[in-house]
N, C-alpha and C positions, 0 to 999 in steps of 0.2 A: 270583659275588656282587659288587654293585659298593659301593664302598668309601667312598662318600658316599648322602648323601640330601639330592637336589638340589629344592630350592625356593625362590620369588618372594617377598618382600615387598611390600605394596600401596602402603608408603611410606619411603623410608631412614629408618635412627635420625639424629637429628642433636646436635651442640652449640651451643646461641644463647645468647651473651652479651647479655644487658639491662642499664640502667642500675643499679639496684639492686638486683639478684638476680641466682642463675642458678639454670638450671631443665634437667634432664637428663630426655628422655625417650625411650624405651630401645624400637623398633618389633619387632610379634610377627610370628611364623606360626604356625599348626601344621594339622595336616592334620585334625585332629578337634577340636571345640569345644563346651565345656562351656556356656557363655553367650554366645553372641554379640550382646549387648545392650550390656555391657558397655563401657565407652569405654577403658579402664585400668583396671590390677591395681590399682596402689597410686601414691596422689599425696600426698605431704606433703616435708617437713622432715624430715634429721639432723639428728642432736643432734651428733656427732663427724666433721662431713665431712672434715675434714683426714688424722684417721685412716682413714674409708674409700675415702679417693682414693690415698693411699700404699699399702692394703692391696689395690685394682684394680689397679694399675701391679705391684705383687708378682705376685696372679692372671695376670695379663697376659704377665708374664716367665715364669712357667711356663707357661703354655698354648705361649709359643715358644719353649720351650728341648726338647729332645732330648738322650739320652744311647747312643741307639743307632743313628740315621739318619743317612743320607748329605744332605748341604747341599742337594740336589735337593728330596729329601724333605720337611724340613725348612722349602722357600721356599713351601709347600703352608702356610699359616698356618690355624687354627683359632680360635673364638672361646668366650668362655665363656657357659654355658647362668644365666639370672637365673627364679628360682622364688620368687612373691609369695604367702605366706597364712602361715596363722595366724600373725597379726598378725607378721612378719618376714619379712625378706627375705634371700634366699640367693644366692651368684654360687657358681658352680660350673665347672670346666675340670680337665683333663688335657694336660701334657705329650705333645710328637708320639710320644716313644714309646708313650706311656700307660703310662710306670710310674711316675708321681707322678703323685697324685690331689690338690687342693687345692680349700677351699672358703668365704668367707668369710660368715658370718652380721651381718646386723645384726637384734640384737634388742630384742624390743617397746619397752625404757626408751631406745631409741635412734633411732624412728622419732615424728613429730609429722604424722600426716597421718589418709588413709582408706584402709581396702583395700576396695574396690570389688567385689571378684571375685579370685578365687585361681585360678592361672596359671601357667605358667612358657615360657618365651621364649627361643630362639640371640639372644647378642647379638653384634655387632662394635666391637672395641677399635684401630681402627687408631689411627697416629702422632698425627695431629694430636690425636685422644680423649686419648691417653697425656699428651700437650703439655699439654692444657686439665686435666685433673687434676693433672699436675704443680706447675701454676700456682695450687691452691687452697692460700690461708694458713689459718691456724688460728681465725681470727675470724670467718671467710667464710659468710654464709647459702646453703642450696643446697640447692632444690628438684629431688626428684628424686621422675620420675613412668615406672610400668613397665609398656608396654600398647602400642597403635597408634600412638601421638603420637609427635612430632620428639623431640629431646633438649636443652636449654638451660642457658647457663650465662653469667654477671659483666655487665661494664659496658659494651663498647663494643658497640655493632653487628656482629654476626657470628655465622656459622653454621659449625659442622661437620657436614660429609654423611659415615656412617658405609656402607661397600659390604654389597650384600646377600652372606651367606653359605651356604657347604652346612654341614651335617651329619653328623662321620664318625660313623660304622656303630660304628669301633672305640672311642668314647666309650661308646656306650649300652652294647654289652659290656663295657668295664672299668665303666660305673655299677655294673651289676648283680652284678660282683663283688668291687668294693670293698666297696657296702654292705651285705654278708654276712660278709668279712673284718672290717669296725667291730663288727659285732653279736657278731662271736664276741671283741673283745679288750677288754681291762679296763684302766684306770687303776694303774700302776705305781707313777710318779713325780710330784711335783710341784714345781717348783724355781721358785725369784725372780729375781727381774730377775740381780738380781749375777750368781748358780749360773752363771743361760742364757749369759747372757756370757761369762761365763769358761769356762763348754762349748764352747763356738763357737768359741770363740780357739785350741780346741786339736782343733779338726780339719787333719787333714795336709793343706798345698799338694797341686794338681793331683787330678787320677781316680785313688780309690783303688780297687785293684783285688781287694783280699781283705776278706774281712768283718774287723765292727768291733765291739767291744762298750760297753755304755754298763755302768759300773759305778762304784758307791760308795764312794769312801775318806772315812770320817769322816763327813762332810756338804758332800762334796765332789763333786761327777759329773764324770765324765770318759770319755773315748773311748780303752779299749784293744786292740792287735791279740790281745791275750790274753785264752781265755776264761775265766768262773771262775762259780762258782754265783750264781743270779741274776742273771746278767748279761742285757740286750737284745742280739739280734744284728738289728744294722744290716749289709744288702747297700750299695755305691754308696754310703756316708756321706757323698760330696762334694757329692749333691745338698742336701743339708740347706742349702747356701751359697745358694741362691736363699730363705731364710728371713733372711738376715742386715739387710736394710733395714728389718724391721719389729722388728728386737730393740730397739732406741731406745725404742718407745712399748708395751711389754709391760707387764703386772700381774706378770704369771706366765706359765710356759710346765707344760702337761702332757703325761706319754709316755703311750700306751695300744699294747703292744706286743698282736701276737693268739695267744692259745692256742698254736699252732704256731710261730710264728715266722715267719708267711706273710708278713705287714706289718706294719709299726708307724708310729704315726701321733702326729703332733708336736701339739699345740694350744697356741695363744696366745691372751688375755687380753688385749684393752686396751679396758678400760671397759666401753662396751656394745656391741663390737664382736670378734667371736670367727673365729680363722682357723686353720683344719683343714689337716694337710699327712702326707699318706699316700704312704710307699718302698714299692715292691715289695720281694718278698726278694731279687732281682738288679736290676742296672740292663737287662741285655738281655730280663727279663720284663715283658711289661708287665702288666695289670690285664686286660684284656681276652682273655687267651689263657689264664687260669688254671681255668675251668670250675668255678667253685665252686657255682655255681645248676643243674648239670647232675643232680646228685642229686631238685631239685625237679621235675625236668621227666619224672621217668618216668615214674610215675603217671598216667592220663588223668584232664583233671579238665575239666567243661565249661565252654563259653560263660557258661552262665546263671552259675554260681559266679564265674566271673571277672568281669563284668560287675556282681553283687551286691558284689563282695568294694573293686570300683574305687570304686563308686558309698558305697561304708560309709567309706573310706580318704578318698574328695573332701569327704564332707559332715562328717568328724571333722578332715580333716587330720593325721592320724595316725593308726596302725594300729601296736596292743601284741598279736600272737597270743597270745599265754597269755588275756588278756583277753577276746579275742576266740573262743577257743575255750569259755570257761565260759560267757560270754552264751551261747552259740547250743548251747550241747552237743554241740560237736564233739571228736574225736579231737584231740589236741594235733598227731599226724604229720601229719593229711589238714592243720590249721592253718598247719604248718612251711612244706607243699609251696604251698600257694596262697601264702603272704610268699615264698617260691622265685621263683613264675612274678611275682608282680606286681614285685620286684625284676628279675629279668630281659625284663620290659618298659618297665624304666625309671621307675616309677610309685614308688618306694619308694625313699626315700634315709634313712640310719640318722642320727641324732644320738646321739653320746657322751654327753653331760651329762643331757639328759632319757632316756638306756637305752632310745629306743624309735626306730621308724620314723615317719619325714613322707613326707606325699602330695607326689609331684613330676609333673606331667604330662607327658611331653617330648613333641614337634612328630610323632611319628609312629603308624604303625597299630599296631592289638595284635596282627595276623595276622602280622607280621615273624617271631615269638617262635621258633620253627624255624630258620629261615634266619639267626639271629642266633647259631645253636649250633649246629656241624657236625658236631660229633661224636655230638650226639645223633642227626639227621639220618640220619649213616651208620650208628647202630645200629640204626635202624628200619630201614633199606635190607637187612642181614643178616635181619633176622628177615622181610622179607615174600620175600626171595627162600631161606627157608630152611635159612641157612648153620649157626645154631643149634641145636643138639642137646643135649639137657639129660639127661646120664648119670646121676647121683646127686642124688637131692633128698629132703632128711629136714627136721625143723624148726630142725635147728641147721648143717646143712649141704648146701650146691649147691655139685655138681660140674660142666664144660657142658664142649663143643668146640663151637668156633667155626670155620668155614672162612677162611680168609686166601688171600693169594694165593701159591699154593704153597707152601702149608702151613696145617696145624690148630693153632691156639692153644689150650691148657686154662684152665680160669676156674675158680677157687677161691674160694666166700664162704663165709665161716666167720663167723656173727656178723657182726661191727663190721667186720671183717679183708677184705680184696680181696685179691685174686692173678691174675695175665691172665701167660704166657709171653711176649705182645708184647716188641715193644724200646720202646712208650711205655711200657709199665709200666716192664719193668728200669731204664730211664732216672731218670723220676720219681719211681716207688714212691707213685705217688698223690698226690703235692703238688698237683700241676695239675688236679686230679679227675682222676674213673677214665677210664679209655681207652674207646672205643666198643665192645669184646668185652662187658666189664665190662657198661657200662650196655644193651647186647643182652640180656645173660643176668639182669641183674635186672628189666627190664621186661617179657619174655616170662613169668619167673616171678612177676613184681609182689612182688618183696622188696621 
């Protein structure tokens, strides 16, 4: 499987300084098109550009920082994905490992323009982009427009040409498993400017290598190696330091740790402008290899449902299954598993604060949705050549052997509970989703 998704642009993004303005316009692709009439997503006015150009350059540094890759790797730069509609704008990127997930919103009381057409677009952040938002003061008008168009910005004559980029493969996999890991975690904490501050001051110099916990003395947070009830456990706590340039201009900062302790995800507050920043539970884990959507994909569910379910998500821009299940009278699981697949096509990205999912288009086809998930993959490869044996099956419990390679693995579902003899189960115990025995033995039985 190749590890990007390489394609053209018809025209570079660029940056053009004019005399009394600047004007950023941010060039699209994608391989499927919802309106191609369209000129641009969205063209207006911030209300806050000084904050969203400090809060790009943030995006920017994580999209280049790594916490698992070799410097090779690493010089492979990546860019962050921008999605226009309902009425705001979202930039969106991953770390080369992809195990930080980050995403900045600017919302509706913070945008003075049109949206055109809702979209979403790879965009490129090279040096000189990073230079020219560097350079916006706090008074600065700046038009920013996200579509086909160049990119533009200030007073003298001159242009920034932004290079065409790919598409890694292992983004759209960590999307779709981040924004299932957001849906499943809750609002814990919520601290002031001061707290954040004095949180931050007391993360330990250098990679820490053992987990961390966030806990409360008084009305006090702080980060201990010690755990105790309630606490958050933070993997990689040192990444949290690529958040430190925007704690200056915060409201507030909120935790939303997830049910498990899979991820936990930072949010800041400043003004009308809102910045999302998701750890994995390790730093060698990324988002992309955890398998959390693989549960949705056993089930066969067709064309026509996915295609209805795309087309209800593009024309609401957002999609609540619970909701969505009572309109139509559907089953709330068959509901669960289609939010699964459209998340694992990239189409679904979760917001904390509204509790629901927004429509995200990304640049690619929806027939990938296999090859994007191998494990599911190789449990179908089991079941059509056989390997699959289903010993005991009653309504509360499936027994199976599985063929391997020199040797039979047992598969134990009891309820809620998984059990596979593999060494990925023994390893994870299920963290990472189930192993492909696992998902063999409930898709031939359609648990």
């Amino acid at each position: 499987m190749e590890d990007t998704l390489i394609y053209n642009y018809q025209r570079p993004s660029s940056l053009i300084k004019k005399s009394a303005s600047e004007e950023l316009f941010l060039s699209k692709y994608s391989e499927i098109q919802k309106n191609t009439d369209a000129p641009c997503f969205f063209w207006g006015e911030v209300s806050q550009p000084f904050i969203l150009a400090r809060g790009l350059i943030t995006l920017s540094n994580i999209v280049k920082s790594s916490f698992n890759l070799s410097p090779f790797q690493m010089a492979l730069l990546k860019d962050p994905i921008v999605t226009a509609g309902n009425s705001r704008l979202r930039f969106e990127g991953f770390s080369h490992c992809a195990g930080v997930y980050a995403r900045l919103d600017v919302l509706p009381d913070g945008l003075h323009g049109e949206f055109l057409e809702n979209g979403t677009t790879n965009v490129d952040f090279n040096q000189p982009m990073i230079t020219a938002l560097g350079s916006i003061r706090l008074n600065e008008k700046i038009m920013l427009s996200v579509g086909e168009k160049e990119v533009g910005l200030h007073k003298e004559e001159g242009k920034v040409v932004e290079r065409k980029v790919p598409l890694p493969v292992k983004w759209i996999k960590g999307l779709s498993t981040v924004q299932i890991y957001l849906s499943e975690s809750e609002k814990l904490h919520c601290f002031n400017k001061v707290q954040t501050q004095q949180l931050f001051r007391g993360i330990p110099k250098g990679p820490v290598k053992s987990d961390y916990y966030l806990i409360i003395r008084g009305n006090k947070p702080m980060f201990s190696p010690v755990k105790s009830a309630d606490a958050v456990c933070i993997g990689g706590l040192h990444r949290l330091r690529l958040l430190e340039p925007l704690l200056p201009y915060i409201d507030q900062m909120q935790v939303f740790p997830h049910a498990d302790m899979q991820s936990t995800t930072w949010q800041l507050y400043m003004g009308n402008i809102r910045f999302s920043f998701s750890l994995s539970r390790e730093t060698w884990r990324g988002f992309s290899g955890e398998g959390a959507v693989l549960d949705s994909l056993i089930d066969d569910i067709s064309d026509e449902w996915i295609d209805a379910l795309d087309k209800y998500a593009y024309a609401n821009q957002s999609f609540n299954p619970s909701a969505f299940a009572l309109d139509e009278n559907i089953h709330l699981k068959k509901t669960n598993n289609l939010t699964g697949r459209l998340a694992a096509m990239g189409l679904l990205g979760y917001d904390l604060d509204d509790n629901g999912f927004f429509y995200r288009r990304l640049p690619f086809k929806l027939n990938r949705i296999i090859g994007l998930n191998p494990r599911m993959k190789n449990a179908e490869k089991l079941i059509a050549e056989g390997k699959v044996e289903i010993l005991n099956k009653t309504t509360a419990r499936t027994e199976a052997r599985v063929e391997g390679t020199g040797v039979h693995h047992t598969v134990i579902i009891e309820s809620d509970k998984e059990r596979c003899t593999c060494e990925w189960f023994s390893k994870y115990q299920g963290e990472r989703g189930p192993c492909k025995h696992v998902l063999a033995v409930k898709k031939l039985v359609n648990i």
